[in-house]
N, C-alpha and C positions, 0 to 999 in steps of 0.2 A: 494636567488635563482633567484628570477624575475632580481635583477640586471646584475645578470652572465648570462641569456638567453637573457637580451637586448643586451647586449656585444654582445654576440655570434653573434643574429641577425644582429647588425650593420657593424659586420664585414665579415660576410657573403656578405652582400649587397655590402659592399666598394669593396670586389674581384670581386663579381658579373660586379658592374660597369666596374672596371679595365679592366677585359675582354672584354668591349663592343668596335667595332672596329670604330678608330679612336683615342680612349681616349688616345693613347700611344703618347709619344713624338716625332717630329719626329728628325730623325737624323741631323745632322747638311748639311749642303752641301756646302765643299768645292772646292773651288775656284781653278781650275788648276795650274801649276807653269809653268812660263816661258816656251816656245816652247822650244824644242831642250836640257835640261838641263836634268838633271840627280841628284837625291837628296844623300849625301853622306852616306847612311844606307838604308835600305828597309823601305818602309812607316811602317809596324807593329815594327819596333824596333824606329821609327822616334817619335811615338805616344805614347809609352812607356816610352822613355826615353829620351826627345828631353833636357827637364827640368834639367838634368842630366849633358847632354852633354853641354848645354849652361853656369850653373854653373861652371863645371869644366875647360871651356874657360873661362869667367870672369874673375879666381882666375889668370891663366895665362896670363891674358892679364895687370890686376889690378898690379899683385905683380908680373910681370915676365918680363910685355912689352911685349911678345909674341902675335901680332896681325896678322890676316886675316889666319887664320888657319881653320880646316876641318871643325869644328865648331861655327865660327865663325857668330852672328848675322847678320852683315850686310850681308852675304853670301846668309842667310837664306831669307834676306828682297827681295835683288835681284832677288833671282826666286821668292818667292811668296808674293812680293806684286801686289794689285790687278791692270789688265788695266786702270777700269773705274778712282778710287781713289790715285792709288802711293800710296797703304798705305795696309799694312796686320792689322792694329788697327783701322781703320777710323770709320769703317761701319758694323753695324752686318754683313755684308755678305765678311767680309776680309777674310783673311786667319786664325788668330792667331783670331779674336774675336768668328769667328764661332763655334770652336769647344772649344773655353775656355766657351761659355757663355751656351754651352749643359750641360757641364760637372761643370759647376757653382764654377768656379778657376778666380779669379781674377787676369787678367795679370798687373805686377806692371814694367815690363821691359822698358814700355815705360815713365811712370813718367821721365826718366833720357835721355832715347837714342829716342831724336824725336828734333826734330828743332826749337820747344817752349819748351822744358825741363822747370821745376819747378824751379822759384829763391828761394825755400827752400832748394834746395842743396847747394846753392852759401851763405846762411845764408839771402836771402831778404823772402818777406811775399808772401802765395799763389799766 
């Protein structure tokens, strides 16, 4: 019985804290896109399912040759990579790191598509 009422208590307390203001995470803060541009899908379906849409250009572009299309990467870097860096991966505060690193997703897009790419894909060592 005392183990089940410490329980209880400690988890009482953990919500107690949670509720205390500030403890919450805060949101990421993205980085505007390019003046003048226009993103090809509304940001809530962009956030949803950007991962999706990039995937399915990959395949297209990998096994089709189909390049610079609606969803195409490099499209994507153009309007948002940042002023200060050229880069949406550079800097916690890019585009792509900001809100992968809230949501704790490991971006692997750039291992390949960045201007030091990894000589493990070419078969050389880290």
């Amino acid at each position: 019985m005392l183990p089940r009422l410490l329980l209880l208590g400690l988890l009482t307390a953990g919500f107690a804290f949670a509720g205390v203001a500030g403890a919450r995470t805060p949101k990421p803060v993205v980085e505007a896109a390019k003046a003048g541009t226009q993103c090809v899908a509304p940001p809530e379906v962009m956030r949803r399912n950007h991962m999706d849409f990039l995937k399915h250009q990959r395949d297209d572009t990998v096994h089709g040759g189909i390049r610079g299309a609606k969803f195409s990467l490099k499209s994507c870097i153009d309007c948002h990579a940042s002023q200060k860096t050229q880069s949406v991966a550079k800097d916690e505060s890019n585009f792509c790191v900001s809100c992968h690193s809230y949501v704790a997703v490991k971006i692997d897009c750039f291992e390949c598509h960045t201007s030091k790419a990894r000589t493990v894909a070419q078969g050389g060592t880290k």
